[in-house]
C-alpha positions in Angstrom: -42.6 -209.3 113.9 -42.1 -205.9 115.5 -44.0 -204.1 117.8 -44.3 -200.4 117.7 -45.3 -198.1 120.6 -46.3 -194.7 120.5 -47.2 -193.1 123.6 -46.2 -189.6 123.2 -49.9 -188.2 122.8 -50.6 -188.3 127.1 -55.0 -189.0 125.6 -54.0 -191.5 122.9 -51.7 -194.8 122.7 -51.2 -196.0 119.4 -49.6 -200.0 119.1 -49.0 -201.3 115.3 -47.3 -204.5 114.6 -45.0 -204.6 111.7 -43.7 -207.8 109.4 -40.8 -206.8 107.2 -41.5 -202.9 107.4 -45.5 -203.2 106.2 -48.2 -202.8 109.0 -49.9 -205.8 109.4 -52.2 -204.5 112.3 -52.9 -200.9 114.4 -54.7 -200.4 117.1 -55.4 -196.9 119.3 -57.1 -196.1 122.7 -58.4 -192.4 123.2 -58.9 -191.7 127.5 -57.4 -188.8 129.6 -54.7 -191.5 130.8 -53.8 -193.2 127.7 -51.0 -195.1 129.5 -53.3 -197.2 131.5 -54.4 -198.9 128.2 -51.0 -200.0 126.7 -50.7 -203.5 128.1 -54.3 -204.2 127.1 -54.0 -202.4 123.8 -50.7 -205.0 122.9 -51.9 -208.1 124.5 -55.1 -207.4 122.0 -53.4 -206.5 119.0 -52.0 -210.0 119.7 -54.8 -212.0 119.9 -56.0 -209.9 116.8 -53.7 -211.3 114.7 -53.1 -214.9 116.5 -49.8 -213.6 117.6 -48.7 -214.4 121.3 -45.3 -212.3 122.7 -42.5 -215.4 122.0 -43.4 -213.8 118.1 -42.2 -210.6 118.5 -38.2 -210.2 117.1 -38.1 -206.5 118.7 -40.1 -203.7 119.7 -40.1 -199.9 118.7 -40.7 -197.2 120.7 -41.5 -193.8 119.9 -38.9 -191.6 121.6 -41.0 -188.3 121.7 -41.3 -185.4 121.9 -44.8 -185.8 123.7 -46.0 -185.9 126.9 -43.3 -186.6 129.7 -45.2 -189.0 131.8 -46.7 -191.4 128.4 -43.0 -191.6 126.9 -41.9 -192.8 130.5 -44.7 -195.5 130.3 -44.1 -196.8 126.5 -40.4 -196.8 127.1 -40.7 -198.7 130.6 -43.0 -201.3 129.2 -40.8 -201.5 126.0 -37.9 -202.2 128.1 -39.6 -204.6 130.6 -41.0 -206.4 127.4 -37.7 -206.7 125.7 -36.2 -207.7 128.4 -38.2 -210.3 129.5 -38.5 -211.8 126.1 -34.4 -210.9 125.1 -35.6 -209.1 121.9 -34.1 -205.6 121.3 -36.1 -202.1 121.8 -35.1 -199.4 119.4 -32.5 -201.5 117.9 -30.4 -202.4 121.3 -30.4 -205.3 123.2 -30.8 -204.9 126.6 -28.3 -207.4 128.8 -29.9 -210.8 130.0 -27.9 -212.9 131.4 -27.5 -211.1 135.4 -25.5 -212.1 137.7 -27.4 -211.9 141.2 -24.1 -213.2 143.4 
């Protein structure tokens, strides 16, 4: 299952979830800060489609052009998402194992 992000429209967040290329689910949000709404919109799209996070393989993010500030936000939450689950974003997957001493 893959997650797809699309935050490039600052007024409108679009999240889809794809299984072996075909949308198997889309939701969109339309406010004057769509950001704020991204986390909610994925965490429904979820529950839509009795999905929970440990599901998703990788996540896409749309990498613009758009609005500065709403690519920032899909990318940062694409990144904090795949790296706290160890699935790629965009195809890349982002180092786990840190070492802290």
């Amino acid at each position: 299952m893959i997650l797809w992000i699309n935050s490039a429209d600052r007024e409108k967040i679009e999240v889809a979830l794809k299984k072996e290329g075909e949308i198997i689910g889309f939701k969109f949000a339309e406010n004057d800060f769509g950001s704020q709404v991204l986390l909610n919109l994925i965490t429904e799209i979820l529950k839509e489609n009795n999905l929970e996070f440990k599901d998703l393989k990788g996540i896409k993010v749309e990498k613009g052009p758009g609005s500065y500030t709403g690519l920032k936000v899909g990318a940062s939450i694409a990144n904090a998402l795949g790296f706290a689950l160890g699935i790629p974003v965009n195809g890349k997957k982002m180092e786990t194992d840190l070492d802290y001493a």
